[in-house]
C-alpha positions as CSV (number, residue, x, y, z in Angstrom):
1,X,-35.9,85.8,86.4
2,X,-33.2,83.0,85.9
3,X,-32.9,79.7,84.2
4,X,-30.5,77.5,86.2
5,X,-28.9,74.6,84.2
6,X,-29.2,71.1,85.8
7,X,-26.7,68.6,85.7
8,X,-28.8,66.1,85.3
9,X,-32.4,65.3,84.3
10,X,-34.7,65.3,87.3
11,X,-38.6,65.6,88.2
12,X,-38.2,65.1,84.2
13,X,-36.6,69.1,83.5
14,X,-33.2,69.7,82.6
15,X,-33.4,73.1,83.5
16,X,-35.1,75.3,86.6
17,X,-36.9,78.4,86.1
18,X,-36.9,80.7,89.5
19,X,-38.2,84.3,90.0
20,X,-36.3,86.1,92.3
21,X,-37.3,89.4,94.5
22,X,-35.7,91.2,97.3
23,X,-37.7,93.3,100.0
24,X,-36.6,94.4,103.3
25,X,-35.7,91.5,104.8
26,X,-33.2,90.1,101.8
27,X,-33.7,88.0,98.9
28,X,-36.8,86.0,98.2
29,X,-37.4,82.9,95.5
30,X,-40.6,82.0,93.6
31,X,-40.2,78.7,91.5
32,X,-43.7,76.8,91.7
33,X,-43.2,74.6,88.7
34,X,-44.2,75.0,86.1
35,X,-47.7,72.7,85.3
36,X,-48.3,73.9,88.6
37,X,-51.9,75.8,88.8
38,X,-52.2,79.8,89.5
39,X,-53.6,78.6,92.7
40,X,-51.2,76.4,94.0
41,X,-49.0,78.9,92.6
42,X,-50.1,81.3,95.3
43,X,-48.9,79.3,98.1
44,X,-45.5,79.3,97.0
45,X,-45.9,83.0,96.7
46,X,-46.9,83.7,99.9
47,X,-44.0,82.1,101.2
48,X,-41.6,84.3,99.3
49,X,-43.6,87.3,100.2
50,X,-43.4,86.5,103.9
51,X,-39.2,85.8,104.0
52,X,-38.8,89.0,102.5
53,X,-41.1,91.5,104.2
54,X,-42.9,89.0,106.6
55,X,-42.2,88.3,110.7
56,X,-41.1,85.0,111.1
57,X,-39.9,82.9,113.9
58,X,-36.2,83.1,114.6
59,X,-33.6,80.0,113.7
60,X,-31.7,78.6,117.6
61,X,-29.5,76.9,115.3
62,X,-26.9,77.8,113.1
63,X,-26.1,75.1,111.1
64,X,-28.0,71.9,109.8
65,X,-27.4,68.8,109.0
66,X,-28.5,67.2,105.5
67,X,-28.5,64.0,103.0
68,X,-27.6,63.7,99.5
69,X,-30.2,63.5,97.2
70,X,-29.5,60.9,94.1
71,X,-31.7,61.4,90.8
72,X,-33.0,58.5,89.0
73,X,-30.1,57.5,86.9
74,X,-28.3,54.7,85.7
75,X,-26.2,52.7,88.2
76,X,-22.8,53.3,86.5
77,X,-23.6,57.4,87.3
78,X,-24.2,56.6,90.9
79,X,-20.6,57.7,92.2
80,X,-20.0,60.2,89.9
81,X,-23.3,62.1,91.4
82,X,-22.3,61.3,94.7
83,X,-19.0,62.4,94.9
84,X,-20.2,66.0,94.3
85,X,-21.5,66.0,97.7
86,X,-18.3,65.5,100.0
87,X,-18.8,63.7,103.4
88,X,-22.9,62.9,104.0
89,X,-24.2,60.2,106.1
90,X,-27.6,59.9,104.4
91,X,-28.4,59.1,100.6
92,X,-31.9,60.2,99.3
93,X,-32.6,57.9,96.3
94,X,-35.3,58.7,93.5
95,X,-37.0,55.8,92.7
96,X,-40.8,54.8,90.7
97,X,-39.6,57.3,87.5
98,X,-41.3,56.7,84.7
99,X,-40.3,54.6,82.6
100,X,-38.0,52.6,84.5
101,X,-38.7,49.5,86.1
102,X,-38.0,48.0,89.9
103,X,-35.0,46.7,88.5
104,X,-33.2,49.7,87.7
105,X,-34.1,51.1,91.4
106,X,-32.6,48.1,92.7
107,X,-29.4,48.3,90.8
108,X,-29.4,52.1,91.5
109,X,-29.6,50.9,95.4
110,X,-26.8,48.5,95.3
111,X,-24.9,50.8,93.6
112,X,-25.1,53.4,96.5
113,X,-24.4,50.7,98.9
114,X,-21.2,49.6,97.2
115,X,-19.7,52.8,96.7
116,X,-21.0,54.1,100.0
117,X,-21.8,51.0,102.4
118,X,-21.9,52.7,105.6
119,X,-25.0,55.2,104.6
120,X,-28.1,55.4,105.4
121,X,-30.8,55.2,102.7
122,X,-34.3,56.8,101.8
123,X,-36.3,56.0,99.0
124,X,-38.4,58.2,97.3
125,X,-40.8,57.2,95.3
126,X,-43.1,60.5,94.9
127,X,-46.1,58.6,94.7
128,X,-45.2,56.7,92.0
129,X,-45.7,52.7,93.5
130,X,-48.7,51.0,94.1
131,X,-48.6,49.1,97.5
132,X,-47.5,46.2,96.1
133,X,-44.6,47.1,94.5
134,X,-43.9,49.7,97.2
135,X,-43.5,46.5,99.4
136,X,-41.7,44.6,97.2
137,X,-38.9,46.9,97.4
138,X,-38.9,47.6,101.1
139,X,-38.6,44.0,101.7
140,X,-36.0,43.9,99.2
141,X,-33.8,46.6,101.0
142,X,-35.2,44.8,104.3
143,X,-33.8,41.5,103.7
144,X,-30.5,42.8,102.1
145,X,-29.6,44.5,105.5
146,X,-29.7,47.5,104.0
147,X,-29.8,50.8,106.6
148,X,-33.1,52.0,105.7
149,X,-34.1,55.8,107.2
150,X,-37.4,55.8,105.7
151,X,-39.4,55.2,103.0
152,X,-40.9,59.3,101.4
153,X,-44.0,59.0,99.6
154,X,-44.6,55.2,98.2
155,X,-47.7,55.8,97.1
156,X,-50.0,58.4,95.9
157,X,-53.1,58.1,98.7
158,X,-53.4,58.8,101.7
159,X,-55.4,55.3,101.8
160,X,-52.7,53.4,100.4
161,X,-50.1,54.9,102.8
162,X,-51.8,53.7,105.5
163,X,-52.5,50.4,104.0
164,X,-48.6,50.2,103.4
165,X,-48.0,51.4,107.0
166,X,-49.6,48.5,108.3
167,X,-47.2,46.3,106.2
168,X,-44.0,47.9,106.7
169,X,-44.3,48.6,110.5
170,X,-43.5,44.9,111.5
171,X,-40.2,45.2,109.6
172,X,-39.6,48.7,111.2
173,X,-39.5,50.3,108.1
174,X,-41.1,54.2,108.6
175,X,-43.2,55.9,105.5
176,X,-42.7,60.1,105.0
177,X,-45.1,61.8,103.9
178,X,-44.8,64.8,101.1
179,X,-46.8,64.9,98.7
180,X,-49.7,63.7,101.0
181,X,-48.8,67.0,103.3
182,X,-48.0,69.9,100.5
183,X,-50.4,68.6,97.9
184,X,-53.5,67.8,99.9
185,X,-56.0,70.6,101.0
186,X,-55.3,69.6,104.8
187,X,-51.9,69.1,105.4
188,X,-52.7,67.7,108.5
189,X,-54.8,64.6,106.8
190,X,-51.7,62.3,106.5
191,X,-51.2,63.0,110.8
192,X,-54.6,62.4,111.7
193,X,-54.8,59.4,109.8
194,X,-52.1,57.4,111.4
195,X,-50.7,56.9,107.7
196,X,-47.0,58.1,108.5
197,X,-44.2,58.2,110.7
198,X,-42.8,61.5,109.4
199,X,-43.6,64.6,107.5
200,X,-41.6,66.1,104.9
201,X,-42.0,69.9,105.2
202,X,-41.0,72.3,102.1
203,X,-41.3,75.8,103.0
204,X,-43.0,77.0,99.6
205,X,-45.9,74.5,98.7
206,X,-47.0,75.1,102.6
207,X,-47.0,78.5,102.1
208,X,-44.0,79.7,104.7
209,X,-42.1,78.9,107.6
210,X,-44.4,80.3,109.8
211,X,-46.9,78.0,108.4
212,X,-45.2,74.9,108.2
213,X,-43.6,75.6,112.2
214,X,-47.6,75.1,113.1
215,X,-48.3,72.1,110.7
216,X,-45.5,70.8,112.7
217,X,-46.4,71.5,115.7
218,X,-49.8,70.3,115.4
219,X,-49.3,67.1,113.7
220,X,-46.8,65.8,116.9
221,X,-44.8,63.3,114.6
222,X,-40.9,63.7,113.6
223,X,-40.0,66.1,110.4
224,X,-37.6,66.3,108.1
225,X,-37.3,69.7,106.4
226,X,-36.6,69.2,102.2
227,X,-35.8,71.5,98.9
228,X,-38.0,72.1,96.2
229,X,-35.0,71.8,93.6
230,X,-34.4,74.9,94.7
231,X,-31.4,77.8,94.4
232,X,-29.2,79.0,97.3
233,X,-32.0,81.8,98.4
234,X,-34.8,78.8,98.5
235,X,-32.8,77.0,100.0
236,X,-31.5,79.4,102.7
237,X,-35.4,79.4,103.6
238,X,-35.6,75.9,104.1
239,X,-32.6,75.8,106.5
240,X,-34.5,78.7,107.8
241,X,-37.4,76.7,108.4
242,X,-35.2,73.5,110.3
243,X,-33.3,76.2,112.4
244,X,-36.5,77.3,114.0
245,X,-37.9,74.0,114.7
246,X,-37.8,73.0,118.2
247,X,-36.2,69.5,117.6
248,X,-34.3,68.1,114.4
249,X,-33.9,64.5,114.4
250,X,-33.5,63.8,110.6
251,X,-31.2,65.2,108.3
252,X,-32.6,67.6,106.0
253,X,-33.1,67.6,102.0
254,X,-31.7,71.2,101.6
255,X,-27.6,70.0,99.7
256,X,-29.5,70.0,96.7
257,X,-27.7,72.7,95.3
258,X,-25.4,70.2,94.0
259,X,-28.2,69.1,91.4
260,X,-27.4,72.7,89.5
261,X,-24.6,73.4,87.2
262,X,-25.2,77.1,88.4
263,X,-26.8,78.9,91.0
264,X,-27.4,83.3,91.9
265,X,-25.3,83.7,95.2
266,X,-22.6,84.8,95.6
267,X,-21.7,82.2,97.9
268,X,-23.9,79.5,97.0
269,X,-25.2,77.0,100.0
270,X,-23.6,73.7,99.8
271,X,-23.0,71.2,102.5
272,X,-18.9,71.1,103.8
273,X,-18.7,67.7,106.2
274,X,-22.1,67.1,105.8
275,X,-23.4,70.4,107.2
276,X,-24.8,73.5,105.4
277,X,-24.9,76.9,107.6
278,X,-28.1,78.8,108.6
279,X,-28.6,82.6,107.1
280,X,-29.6,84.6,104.4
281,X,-27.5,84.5,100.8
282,X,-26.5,87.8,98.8
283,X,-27.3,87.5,95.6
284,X,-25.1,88.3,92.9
285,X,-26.1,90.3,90.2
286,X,-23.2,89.4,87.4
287,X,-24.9,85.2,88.2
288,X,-28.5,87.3,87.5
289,X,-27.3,88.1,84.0
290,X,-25.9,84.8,83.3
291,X,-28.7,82.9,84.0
292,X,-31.0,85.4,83.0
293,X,-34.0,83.3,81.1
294,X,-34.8,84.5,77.6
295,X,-37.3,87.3,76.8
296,X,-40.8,85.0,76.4
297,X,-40.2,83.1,79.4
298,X,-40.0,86.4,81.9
299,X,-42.6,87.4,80.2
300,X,-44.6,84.0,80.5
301,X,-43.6,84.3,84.6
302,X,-44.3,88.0,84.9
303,X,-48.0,86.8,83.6
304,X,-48.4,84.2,85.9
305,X,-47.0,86.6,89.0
306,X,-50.0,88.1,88.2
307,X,-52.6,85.6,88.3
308,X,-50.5,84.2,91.3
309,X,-50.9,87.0,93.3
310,X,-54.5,88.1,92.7
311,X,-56.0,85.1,94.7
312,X,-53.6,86.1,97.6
313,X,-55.4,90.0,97.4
């Protein structure tokens, strides 16, 4: 059980508790967070359970490719973040926090653009916009010329998503769903309501790659395989998870390893010329004990391990 240190705040923590097993396959990672319920819980564990013991489908490729991921911060910070991420085509930008208003996201946006003006951009908004201001910004990076990839979870509803669709399709500007697919009791809702271009698949909330291979399958729209603020060995289960799909056409959310001031492997997965390479991380036991989180929060985990598991038995 570790505590990993971020460098900065995001999804509102400033640090990230992970459980961390190893079965016969290699090294597994639990990290639901932490408001998460004992139910929801289970998914993740599931997931963790089947990359170390489980069958699951092999990777055809050995290396992925992936985008930066920017917190919510000021626009002064913007290069400083950036930098740690070497050569990427593809900025994810955090956008809707609480707290802050469309301006800041705006100046957060220009700010990638004038450091990095040849990149691609997504906004994520986790849910956090009503249509209206969801729009307002789109058009906003829209009429500034802006290279827009997509737009990940405007809005909270599946309703309003495909509301928003509607609006944003005559600008060509395509709408991800995550939330919509890993929070929802049917992943496949968001697909079979025409409400979005793209799914965002994370292999713990969906409860494995063996899982999320036939959401994909069966939902027939483009995916784009994402991190869960996650270390090296959740991450090497996402790029798991995008090796095995049949086609890639997105880069993936898995360099967030860069968000950590720490991680447990040896040889921790970050991306070198925008790539990060496919396979399994040893973990190191001396990073175990460094991290290790104090006494009442293993104990607080081990208790929730517990609950966590008996709705899976």
């Amino acid at each position: 059980m570790v505590a990993l240190p971020l460098r900065n705040k995001f999804r509102g923590v400033l640090e990230r508790e992970i459980l961390l097993f190893e079965g016969p396959n290699g090294w597994a990672e639990w990290s639901p967070f932490v408001e998460y319920s004992d139910e929801e819980s289970a998914v993740w564990l599931a997931a963790a359970i089947e990359f170390a013991y489980g069958d699951i489908a092999p990777a055809n490729r050995t290396e992925i490719s992936v985008n930066a991921t920017l917190p919510a911060l000021a626009a002064d910070q913007v290069a400083a973040v950036l930098a740690r991420y070497g050569k990427f085509e593809t900025v994810k930008i955090k956008v809707a926090e609480p707290g802050q208003n469309l301006q800041a996201d705006i100046d957060r946006i220009n700010a990638v653009i004038e450091n990095y003006p040849d990149v691609k951009i997504r906004l994520d908004a986790n849910g956090g916009f009503d249509v209206s201001t969801a729009l307002k910004l789109a058009e906003y990076v829209h009429e500034a010329g802006i290279k827009f990839d997509y737009f990940e979870q405007p809005v909270k509803t599946i309703a309003e998503m495909a509301e928003l669709k509607l609006k944003l399709s005559p600008l060509g500007i395509k709408i991800a769903a995550d939330e919509s697919v890993r929070k929802v009791s049917d992943p496949l809702a968001v697909a079979q309501a025409g409400a979005a271009d793209i799914l965002v698949l994370k292999v713990a909330p969906l409860g494995g790659i063996n899982r999320a291979l036939q959401i994909a399958a069966e939902a027939g729209l483009p995916v784009v395989v994402s991190s869960a603020l996650d270390s090296s060995v959740g991450l090497s289960m996402g790029a798991h998870l995008a090796a095995a799909l049949p086609n890639l056409e997105f880069d993936c959310g898995l360099a967030t390893g860069a968000l950590l001031v720490g991680d447990v492997a040896r040889t921790p997965i970050k991306p070198v010329d925008g790539k990060i390479s496919v396979g399994r991380v040893e973990v190191d036991p001396a990073k175990l004990d460094l991290f290790e989180a104090e006494d009442h929060r293993i104990d607080w985990w081990v208790e929730r391990l517990e609950r966590a598991y008996a709705h899976l038995v």
